[in-house]
C-alpha positions in Angstrom: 216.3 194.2 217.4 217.9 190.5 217.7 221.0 190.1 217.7 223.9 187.1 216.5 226.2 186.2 218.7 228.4 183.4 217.9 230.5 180.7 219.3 233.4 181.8 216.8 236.2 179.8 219.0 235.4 176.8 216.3 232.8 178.2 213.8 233.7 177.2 210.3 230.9 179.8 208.9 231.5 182.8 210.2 231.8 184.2 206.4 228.3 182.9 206.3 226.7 184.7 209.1 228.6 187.8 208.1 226.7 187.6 204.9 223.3 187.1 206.8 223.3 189.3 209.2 224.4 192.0 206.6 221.3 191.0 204.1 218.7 191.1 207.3 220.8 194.2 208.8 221.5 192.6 212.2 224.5 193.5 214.4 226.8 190.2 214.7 229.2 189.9 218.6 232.0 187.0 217.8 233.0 185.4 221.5 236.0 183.9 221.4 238.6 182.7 223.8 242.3 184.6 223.9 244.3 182.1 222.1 242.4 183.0 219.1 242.4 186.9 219.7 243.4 188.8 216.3 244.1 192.4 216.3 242.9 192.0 212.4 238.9 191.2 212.9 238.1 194.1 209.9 235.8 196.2 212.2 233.6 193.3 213.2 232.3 193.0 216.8 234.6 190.4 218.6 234.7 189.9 222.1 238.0 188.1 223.7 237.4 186.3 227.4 239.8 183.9 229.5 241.1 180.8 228.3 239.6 178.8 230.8 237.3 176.0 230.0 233.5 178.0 229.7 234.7 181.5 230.0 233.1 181.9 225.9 230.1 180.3 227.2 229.4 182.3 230.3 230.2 185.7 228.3 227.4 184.6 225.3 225.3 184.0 228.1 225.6 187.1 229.6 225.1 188.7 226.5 222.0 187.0 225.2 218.9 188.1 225.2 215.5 186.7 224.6 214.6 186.6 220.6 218.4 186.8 220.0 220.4 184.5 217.4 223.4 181.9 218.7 225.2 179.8 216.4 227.3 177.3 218.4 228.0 173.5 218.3 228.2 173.2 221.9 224.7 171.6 222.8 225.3 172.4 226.8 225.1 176.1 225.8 222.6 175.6 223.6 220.7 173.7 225.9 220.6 177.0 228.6 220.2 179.6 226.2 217.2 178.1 224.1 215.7 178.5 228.0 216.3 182.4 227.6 214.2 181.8 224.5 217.0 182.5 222.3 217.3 180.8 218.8 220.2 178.5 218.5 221.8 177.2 215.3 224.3 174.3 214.9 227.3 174.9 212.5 225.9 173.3 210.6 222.5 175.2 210.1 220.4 172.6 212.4 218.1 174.5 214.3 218.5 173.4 217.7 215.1 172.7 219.4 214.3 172.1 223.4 212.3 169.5 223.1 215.4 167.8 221.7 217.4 168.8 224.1 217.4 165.8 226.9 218.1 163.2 224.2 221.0 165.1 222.8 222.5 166.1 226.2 221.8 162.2 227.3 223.4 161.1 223.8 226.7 163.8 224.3 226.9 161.9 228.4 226.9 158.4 226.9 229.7 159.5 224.2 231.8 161.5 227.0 231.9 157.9 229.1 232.6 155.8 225.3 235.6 158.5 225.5 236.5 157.5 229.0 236.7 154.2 228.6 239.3 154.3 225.3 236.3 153.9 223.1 236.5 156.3 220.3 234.8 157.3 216.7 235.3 159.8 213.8 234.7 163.3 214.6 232.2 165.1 212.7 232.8 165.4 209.0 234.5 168.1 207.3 232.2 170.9 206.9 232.5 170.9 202.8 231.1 173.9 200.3 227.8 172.3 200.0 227.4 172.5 203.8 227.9 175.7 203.8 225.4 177.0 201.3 222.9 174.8 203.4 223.6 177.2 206.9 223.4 179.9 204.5 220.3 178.7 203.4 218.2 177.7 206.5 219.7 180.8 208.2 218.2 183.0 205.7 215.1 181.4 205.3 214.4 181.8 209.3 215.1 185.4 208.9 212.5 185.7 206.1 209.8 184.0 207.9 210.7 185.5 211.2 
């Protein structure tokens, strides 16, 4: 049986995958680092690693499996689990595919170096309501024809 792990350090729809994962019956493991540890996570699975810079990423990828579920935004992690032959969702309900993976890796290099050199531009857009009925959405519909 798959399971959901997710990138919760920054996930703005973790409400959403709770909802999921309950409808399809999937167990759901939150990774996150200790600066966002909680003693209230209302029975959910949470896991709480180091601070340090990939200590989240190197726990989900200990704990992934082939056929398992990853929601992250973080397209290096992505990147090495999809080669697990995991399924990887954006935030934003995107799923991530490896034959897109060189160009977006190659894209997120050339806006590191932009960052570098004093070069900046707008973060991602608020995630809004409508964005998250669309993960909703496309989660649930992969479920259904899974």
């Amino acid at each position: 049986m798959p399971k959901i792990l997710v990138d919760a350090d920054a996930c703005p729809v973790k409400a959403e995958i709770k909802q999921v994962a309950e409808q399809f019956q999937l167990d759901v493991i939150f990774v996150a680092s200790f600066n966002h540890y909680s003693v209230n996570t209302n029975g959910e699975n949470w896991i709480f690693v180091d601070t340090g810079k990939e200590s989240a990423d190197m726990r989900m990828m200990n704990l992934a499996n082939k056929g398992d579920i990853i929601v992250t935004q973080d397209i290096g992690l992505a990147s090495i689990l999809l080669a697990k032959g995991t399924y990887v969702f954006s935030n934003r309900g995107e799923l991530y595919r490896e034959e897109e993976m060189s160009l977006m890796l190659d894209i997120r290099y050339r806006h590191a170096k932009e960052r570098q050199q004093g070069k900046y531009s707008k973060g991602p857009k608020a995630m809004s309501d409508q964005d998250r009925v669309l993960f909703k959405d496309r989660m649930t519909t992969f479920f259904k024809n899974k």
